[in-house]
C-alpha positions in Angstrom: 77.0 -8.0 38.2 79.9 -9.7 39.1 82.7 -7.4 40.7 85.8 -9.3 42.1 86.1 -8.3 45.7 83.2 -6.4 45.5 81.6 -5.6 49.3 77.8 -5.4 48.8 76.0 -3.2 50.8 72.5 -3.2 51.5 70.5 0.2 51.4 66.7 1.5 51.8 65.7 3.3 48.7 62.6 5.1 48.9 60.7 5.5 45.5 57.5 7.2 44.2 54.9 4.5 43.6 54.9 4.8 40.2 58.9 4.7 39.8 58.6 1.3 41.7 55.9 0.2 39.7 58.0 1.0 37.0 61.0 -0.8 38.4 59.2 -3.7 39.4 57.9 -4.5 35.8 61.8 -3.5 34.2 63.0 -5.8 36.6 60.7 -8.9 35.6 61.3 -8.2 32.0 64.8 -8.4 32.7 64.5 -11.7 35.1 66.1 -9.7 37.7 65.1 -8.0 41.1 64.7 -4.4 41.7 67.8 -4.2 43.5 70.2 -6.2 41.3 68.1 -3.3 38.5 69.3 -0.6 40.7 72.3 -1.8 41.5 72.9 -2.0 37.8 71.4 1.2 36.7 73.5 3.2 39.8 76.9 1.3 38.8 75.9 2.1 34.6 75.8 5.6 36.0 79.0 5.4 37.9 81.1 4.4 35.2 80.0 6.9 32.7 80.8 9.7 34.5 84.3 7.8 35.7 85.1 7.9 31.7 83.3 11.5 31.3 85.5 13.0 34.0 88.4 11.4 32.6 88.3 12.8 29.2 87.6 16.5 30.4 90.8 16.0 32.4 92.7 14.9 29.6 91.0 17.5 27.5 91.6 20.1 29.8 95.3 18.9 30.2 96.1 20.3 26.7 98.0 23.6 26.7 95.4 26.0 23.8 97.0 26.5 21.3 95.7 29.4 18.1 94.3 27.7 15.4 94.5 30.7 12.7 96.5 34.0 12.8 94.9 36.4 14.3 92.7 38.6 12.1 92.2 35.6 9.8 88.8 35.7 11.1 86.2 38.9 10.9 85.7 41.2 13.4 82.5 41.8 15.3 81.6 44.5 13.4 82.0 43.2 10.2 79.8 40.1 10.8 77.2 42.2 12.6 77.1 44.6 9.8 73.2 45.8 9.2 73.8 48.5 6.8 72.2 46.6 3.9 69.1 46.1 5.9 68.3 49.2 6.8 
């Protein structure tokens, strides 16, 4: 986890006992400590919903435009027609 000019900052995280159980054996099988795991995990997190806001912005940037002319499609009542149920 190597971020140039990166300030660390040191933080008390309180966790259910079996969350830090949990963390503690992750964080052996990964030859890492709990916090570089959390640090990792948080910062994961982070940048996928960086790149997830991003692309809704860039979605939402986008003037609609009509795919078909209208009445290409069925109206209401013609897809919700029972009569040849009843």
């Amino acid at each position: 986890m190597s971020h140039q000019n990166s300030v660390v900052k040191n933080v008390t995280v309180t966790l259910e006992e079996d969350v830090a159980h949990w963390a503690r054996i992750e964080a052996a099988r990964r030859g890492t400590s709990v916090s570089r795991l959390l640090g990792e995990l948080l910062r994961a997190r982070m940048e996928r919903e960086s790149v997830h806001e991003q692309a809704q912005a860039q979605f939402l940037a986008v003037e609609p435009r009509h795919l078909k002319k209208r009445g290409a499609y069925p109206e209401r009542d013609q897809l919700h027609d029972r009569e040849g149920l009843r």
